[in-house]
C-alpha positions as CSV (number, residue, x, y, z in Angstrom):
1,X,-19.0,24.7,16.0
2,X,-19.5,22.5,18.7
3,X,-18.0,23.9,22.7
4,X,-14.6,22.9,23.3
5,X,-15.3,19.9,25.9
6,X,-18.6,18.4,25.7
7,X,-21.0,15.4,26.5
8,X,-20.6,12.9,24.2
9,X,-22.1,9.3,22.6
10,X,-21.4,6.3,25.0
11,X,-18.4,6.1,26.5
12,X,-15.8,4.0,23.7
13,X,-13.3,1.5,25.1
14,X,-9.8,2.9,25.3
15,X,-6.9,0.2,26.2
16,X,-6.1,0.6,30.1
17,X,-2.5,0.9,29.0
18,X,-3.6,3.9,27.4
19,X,-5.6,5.3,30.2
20,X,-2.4,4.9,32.4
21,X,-0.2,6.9,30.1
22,X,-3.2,10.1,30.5
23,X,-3.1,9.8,34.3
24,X,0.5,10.2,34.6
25,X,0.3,13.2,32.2
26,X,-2.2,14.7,33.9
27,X,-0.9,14.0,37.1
28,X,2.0,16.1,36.2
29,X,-0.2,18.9,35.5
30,X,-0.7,18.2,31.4
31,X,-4.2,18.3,30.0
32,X,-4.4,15.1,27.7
33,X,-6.5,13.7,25.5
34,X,-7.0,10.8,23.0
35,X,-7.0,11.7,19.4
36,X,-6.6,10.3,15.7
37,X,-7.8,7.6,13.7
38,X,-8.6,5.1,16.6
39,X,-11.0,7.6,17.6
40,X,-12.7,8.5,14.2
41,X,-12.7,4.4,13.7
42,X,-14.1,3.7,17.5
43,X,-17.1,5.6,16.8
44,X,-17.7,4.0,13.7
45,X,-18.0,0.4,15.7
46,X,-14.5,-0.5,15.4
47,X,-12.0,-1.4,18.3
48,X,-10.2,2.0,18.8
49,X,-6.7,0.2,19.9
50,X,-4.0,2.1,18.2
51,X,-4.6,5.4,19.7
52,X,-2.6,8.5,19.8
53,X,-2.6,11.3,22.4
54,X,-2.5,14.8,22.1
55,X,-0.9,16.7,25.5
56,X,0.3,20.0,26.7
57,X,3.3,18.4,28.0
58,X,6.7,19.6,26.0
59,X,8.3,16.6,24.6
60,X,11.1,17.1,26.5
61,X,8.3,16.2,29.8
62,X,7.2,13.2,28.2
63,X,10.2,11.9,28.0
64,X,11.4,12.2,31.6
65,X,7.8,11.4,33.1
66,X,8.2,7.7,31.1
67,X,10.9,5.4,31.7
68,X,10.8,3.9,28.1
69,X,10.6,6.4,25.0
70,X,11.2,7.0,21.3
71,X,11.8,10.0,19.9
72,X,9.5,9.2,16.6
73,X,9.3,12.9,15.7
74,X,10.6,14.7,18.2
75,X,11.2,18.2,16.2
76,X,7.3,17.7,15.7
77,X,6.7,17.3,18.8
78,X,5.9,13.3,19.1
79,X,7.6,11.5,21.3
80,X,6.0,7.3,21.8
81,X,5.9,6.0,24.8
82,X,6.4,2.0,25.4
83,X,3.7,1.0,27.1
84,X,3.8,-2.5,29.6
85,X,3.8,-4.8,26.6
86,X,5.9,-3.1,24.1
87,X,3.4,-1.4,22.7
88,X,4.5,2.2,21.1
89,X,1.9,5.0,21.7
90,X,2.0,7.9,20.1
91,X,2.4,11.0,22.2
92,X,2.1,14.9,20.9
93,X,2.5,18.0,22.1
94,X,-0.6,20.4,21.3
95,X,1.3,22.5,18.6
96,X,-0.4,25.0,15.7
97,X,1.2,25.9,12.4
98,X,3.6,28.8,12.0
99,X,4.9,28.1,8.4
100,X,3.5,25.7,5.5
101,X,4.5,25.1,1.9
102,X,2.3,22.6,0.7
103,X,5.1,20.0,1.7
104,X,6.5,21.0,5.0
105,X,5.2,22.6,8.3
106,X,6.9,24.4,10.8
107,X,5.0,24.2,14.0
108,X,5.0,25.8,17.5
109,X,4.2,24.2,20.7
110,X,2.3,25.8,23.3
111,X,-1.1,25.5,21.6
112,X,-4.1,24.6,23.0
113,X,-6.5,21.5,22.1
114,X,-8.5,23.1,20.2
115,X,-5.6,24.7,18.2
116,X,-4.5,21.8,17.8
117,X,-7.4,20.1,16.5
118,X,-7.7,23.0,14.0
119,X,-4.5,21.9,12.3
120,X,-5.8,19.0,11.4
121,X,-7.2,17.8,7.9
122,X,-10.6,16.7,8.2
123,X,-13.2,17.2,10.6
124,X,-13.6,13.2,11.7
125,X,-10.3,13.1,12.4
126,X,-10.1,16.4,14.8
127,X,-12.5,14.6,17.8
128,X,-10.9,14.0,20.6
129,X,-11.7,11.8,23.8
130,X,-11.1,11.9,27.1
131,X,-11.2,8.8,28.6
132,X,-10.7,9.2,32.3
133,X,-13.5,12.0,32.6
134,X,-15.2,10.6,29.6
135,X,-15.3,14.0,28.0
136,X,-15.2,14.7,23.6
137,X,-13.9,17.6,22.0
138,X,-15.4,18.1,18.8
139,X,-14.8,21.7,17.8
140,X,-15.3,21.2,13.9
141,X,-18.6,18.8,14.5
142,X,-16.5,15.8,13.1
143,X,-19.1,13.3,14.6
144,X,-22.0,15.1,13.0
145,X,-20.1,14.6,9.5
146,X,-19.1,10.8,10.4
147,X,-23.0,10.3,10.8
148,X,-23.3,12.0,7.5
149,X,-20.8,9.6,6.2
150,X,-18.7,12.8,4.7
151,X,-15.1,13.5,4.2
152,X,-15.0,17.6,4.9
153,X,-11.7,19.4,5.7
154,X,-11.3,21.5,8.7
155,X,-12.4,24.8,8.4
156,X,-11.2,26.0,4.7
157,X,-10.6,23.7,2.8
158,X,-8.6,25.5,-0.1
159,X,-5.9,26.6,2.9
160,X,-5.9,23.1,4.8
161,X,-4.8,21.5,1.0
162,X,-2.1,24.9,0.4
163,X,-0.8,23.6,4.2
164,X,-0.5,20.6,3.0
165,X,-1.0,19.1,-0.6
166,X,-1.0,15.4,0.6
167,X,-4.2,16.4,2.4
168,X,-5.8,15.8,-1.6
169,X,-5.0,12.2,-1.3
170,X,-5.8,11.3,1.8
171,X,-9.7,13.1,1.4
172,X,-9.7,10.6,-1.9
173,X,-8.6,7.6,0.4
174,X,-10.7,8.0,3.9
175,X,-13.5,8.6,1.1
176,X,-12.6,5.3,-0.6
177,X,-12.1,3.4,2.8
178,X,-15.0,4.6,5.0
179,X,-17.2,4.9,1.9
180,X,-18.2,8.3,2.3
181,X,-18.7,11.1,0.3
182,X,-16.5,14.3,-0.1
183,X,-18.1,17.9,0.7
184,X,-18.6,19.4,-2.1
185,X,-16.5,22.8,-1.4
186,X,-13.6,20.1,0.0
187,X,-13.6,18.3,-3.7
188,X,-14.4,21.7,-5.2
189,X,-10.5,22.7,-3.2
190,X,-9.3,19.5,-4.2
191,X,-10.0,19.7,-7.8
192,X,-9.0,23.0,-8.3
193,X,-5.9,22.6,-6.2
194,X,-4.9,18.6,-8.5
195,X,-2.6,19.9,-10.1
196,X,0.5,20.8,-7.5
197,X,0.4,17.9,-5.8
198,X,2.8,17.1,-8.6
199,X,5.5,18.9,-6.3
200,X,4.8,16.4,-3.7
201,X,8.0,13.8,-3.0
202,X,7.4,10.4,-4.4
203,X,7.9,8.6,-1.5
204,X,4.9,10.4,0.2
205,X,2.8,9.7,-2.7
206,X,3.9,6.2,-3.1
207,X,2.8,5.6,0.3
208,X,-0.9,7.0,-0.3
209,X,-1.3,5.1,-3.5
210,X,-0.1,1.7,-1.5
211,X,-2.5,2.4,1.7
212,X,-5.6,3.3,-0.6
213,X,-5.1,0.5,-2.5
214,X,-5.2,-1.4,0.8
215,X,-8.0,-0.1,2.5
216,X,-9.9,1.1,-0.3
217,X,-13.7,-1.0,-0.1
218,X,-13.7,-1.1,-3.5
219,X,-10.3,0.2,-5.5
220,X,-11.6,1.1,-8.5
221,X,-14.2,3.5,-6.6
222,X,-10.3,5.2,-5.1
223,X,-9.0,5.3,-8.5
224,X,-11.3,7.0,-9.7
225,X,-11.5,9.5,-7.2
226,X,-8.1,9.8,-8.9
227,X,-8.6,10.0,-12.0
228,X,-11.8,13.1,-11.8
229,X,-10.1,14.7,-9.3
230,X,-7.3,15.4,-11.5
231,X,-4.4,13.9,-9.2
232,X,-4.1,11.0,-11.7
233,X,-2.5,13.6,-14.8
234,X,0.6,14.1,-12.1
235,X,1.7,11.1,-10.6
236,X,-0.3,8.0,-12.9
237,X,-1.2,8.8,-16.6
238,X,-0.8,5.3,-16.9
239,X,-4.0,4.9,-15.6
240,X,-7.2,3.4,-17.8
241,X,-10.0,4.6,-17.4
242,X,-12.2,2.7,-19.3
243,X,-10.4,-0.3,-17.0
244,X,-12.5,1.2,-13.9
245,X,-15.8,0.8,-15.6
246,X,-15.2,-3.2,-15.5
247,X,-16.0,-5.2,-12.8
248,X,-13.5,-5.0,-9.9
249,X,-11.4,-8.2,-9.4
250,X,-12.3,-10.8,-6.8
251,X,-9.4,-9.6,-4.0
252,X,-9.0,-12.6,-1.7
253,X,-5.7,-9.9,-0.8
254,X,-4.6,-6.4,-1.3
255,X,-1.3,-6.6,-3.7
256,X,-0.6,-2.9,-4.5
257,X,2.0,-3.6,-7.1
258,X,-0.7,-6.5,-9.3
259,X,-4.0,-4.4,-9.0
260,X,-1.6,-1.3,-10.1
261,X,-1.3,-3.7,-13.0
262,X,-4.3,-4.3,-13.6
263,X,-5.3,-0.6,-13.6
264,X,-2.6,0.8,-15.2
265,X,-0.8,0.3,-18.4
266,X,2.5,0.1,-18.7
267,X,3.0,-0.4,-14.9
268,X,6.2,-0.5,-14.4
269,X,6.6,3.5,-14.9
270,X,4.4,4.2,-12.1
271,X,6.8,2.3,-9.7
272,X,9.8,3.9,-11.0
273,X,8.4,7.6,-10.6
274,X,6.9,6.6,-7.3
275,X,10.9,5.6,-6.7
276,X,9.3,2.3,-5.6
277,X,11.9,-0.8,-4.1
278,X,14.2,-2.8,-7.4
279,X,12.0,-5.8,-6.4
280,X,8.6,-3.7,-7.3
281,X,9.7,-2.6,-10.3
282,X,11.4,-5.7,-11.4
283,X,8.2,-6.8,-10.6
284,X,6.1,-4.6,-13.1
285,X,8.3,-4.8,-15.5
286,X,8.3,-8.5,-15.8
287,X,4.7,-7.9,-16.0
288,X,4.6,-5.6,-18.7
289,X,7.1,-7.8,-20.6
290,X,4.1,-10.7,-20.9
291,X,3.1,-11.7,-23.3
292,X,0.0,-11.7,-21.2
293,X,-1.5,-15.0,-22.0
294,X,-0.1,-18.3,-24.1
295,X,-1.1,-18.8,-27.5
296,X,-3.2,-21.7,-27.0
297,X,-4.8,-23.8,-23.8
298,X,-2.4,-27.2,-24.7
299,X,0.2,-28.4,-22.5
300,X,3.3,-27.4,-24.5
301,X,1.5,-23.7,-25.4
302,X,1.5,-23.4,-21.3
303,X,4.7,-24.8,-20.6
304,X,6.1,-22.4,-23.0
305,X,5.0,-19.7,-22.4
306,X,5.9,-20.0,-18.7
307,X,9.1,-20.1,-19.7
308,X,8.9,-17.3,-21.3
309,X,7.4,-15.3,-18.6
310,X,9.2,-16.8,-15.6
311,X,9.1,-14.6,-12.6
312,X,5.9,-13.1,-14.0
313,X,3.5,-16.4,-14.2
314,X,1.8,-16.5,-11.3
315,X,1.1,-12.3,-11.7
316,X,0.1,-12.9,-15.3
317,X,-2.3,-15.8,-14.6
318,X,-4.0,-13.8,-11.8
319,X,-4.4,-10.9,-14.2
320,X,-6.2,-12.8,-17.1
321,X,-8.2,-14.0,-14.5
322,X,-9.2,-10.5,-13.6
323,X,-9.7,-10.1,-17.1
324,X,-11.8,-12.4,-18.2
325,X,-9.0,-13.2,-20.8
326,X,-8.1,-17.4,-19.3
327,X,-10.3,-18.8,-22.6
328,X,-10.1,-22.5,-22.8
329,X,-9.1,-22.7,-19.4
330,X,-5.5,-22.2,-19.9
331,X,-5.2,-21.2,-16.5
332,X,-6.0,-24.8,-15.4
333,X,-3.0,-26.0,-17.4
334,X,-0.8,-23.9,-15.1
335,X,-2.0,-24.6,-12.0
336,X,-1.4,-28.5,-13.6
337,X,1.8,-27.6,-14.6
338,X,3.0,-26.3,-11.6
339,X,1.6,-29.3,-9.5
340,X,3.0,-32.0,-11.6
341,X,6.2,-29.9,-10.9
342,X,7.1,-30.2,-14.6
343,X,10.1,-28.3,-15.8
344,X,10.0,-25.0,-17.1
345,X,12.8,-23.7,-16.4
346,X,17.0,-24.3,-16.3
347,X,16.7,-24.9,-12.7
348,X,13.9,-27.4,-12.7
349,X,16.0,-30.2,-15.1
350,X,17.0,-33.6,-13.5
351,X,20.7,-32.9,-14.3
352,X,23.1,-29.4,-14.2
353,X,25.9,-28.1,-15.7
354,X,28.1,-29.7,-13.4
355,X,26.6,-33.0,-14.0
356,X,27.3,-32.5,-17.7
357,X,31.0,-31.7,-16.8
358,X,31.4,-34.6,-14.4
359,X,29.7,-36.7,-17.3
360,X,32.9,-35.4,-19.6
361,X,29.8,-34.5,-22.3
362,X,30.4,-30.6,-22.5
363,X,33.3,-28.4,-20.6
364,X,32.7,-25.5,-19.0
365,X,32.1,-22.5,-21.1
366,X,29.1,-20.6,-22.9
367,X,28.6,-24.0,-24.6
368,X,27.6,-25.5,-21.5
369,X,25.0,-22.9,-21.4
370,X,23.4,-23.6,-25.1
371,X,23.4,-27.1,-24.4
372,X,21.6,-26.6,-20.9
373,X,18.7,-24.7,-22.9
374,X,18.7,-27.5,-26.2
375,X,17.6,-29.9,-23.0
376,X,15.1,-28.3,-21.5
377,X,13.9,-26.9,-24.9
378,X,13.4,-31.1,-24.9
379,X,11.6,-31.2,-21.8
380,X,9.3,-27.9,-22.7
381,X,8.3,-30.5,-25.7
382,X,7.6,-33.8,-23.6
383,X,8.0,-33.3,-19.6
384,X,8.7,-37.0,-19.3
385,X,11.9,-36.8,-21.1
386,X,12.6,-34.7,-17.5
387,X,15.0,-37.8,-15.9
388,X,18.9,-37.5,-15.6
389,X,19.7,-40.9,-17.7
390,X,17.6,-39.6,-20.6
391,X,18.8,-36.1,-20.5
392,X,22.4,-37.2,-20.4
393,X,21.8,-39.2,-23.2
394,X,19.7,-36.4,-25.2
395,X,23.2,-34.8,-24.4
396,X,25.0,-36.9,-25.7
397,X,23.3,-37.2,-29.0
398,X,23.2,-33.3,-29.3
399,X,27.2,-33.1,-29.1
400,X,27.6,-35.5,-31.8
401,X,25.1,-33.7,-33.8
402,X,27.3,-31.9,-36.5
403,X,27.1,-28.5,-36.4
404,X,24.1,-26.6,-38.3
């Protein structure tokens, strides 16, 4: 274990509005010090802006050293200070655990930094910096392990994941993010520990699922993390695993809700026991509904089956692509379709219901409705049919039709 406050690399840049917030801390008398991700991420090259502090000051200090505040946590002992520009920064009292579940925490404040840092989950993110004395405390050697490139809790790891079970996930996501490996007796507590993470609340899990499938380099290397870990049988048995063997999708973005389609099967499930938003599992269900590709490559076979899809098209087409599954370039045809702006759709026709009322064809009524879909049924045939004269005459010819 390294000394408390030591020597450290090169100094890293921390925003002067930061710097600011320390001196007046510590000005009052509060030891203060830079701490979390921006830390872990600055000493891996990157720019180290959103950082958080760790203090000895009671919340109730910060608050009345700082004209504007937020109490973000405040019974946790976070308070965020606005810096200059708006900025919100993160500030929390040193504080050590007096009671855990494996969901919750109880803490108590009057710890010291290093208690502090001992409460946290993984070595590379207990380093902290001072950045007016340009001093690191790195109790639990986190920057030895980030030049190992490995994910290792603090101290033991079976305890740090019975303090907090979410701790399982977020080993499998800094692994998938930063690349790295997991120690062996971390995985070894995370494997044998899979299992009761199912008593974790959705929302908490939803949010780790959404943010590894965000940052994850490659997110089939994250999923499955999931799936030998164990955490997979709990929260997504949806998941394929022979679908993590195939080459991962070209991701010009991260879409959480289509690559959970394309890695799991039905998807729509997995949104509704994460309790995700109606639109995400609208979303997935729409999905699921496919069919998942047209019948054929041809104009009509598109147009179609667009229809059919609606809402879903542009998820679907993205998917086969993914796939492999766009034969005879069918894919093509709906990118066409959608350009030429050909109708697929009630709302896309030349004419509406009202029109057809005004016209004195059809009255309002459920038959308005049947003869609204005989037109564009028309128009999925030949777009060009798609002009108000000729639809009000195809409707016009379809009311005198006797009935079949």
């Amino acid at each position: 274990m390294s000394e408390a406050s030591t020597p450290g690399p090169d100094p890293i840049r921390i925003p002067e509005q930061v710097i600011r917030i320390v001196r007046r801390l510590e000005e009052a008398g509060y030891e203060t010090w830079c701490v979390g991700g921006a830390i872990r991420d600055a000493l891996l090259g990157g720019a180290g802006t959103d950082v958080d502090l760790a203090t000895a000051a009671p919340p109730t200090v910060v608050r009345s050293l700082f004209r504007r505040t937020i109490a973000v946590g405040i019974e946790h002992g976070t308070v965020g200070v606005l810096d200059e520009q708006g900025v919100l920064h993160e500030v929390t009292t040193f504080r050590h655990d007096v009671v855990t579940d494996g969901r919750h925490a109880v803490v108590a404040f009057g710890a010291s930094l290093e208690e502090d840092l001992a409460r946290r989950d993984f070595t590379i993110n207990a380093i902290a910096y001072h950045p007016v004395h340009d001093r690191w405390a790195d109790p639990f050697d986190g920057r030895a392990d980030l030049a190992r490139r490995v994910v290792r809790a603090v101290g033991d790891p079976a305890q740090r994941f019975r303090e907090d079970r979410l701790r399982i996930l977020r080993a499998l996501r800094f692994a998938s993010r930063l690349d790295f490996a997991i120690d062996p007796a971390t995985w070894a507590a995370a494997v044998a520990q899979s299992s009761d993470i199912a008593h974790l609340s959705a929302e908490r899990v939803r949010d780790e699922w959404v943010k590894g499938l965000r940052t994850a380099r490659d997110p089939a290397a994250l999923l499955r993390l999931w799936h030998t870990s164990g955490v997979a049988a709990s929260w997504v048995p949806e998941l394929e695993a022979a679908r993590l063997e195939q080459p991962a999708p070209v991701l010009e973005d991260r879409d959480p809700p289509l690559l959970t389609a394309f890695y799991c099967t039905p998807s729509a499930s997995v949104w509704r026991r994460f309790k995700g938003s109606t639109a995400e599992i609208r979303r997935a269900a729409a999905i699921d509904a496919g069919p998942p590709t047209p019948p054929a490559a041809d104009g009509e076979s598109v147009r179609r089956w667009m229809h059919a899809v609606g809402e879903a098209v542009t998820d679907l087409t993205r998917l086969a692509q993914w796939r492999g599954t766009t034969a005879g370039g069918w894919d093509d045809e709906v990118a066409a379709t959608v350009l030429r702006g050909d109708a697929t759709t009630r709302g896309q026709l030349a004419i509406t219901g009202n029109d057809l009322i005004r016209a004195g064809i059809v009255t309002p009524g459920p038959a308005l409705g049947v003869l609204l879909d005989r037109l564009l049924e028309a128009v999925l045939t030949d777009p060009a049919r798609n002009h108000a004269p000729q639809l009000l005459d195809r409707a016009r010819d379809l009311v005198r039709e006797p009935a079949p």
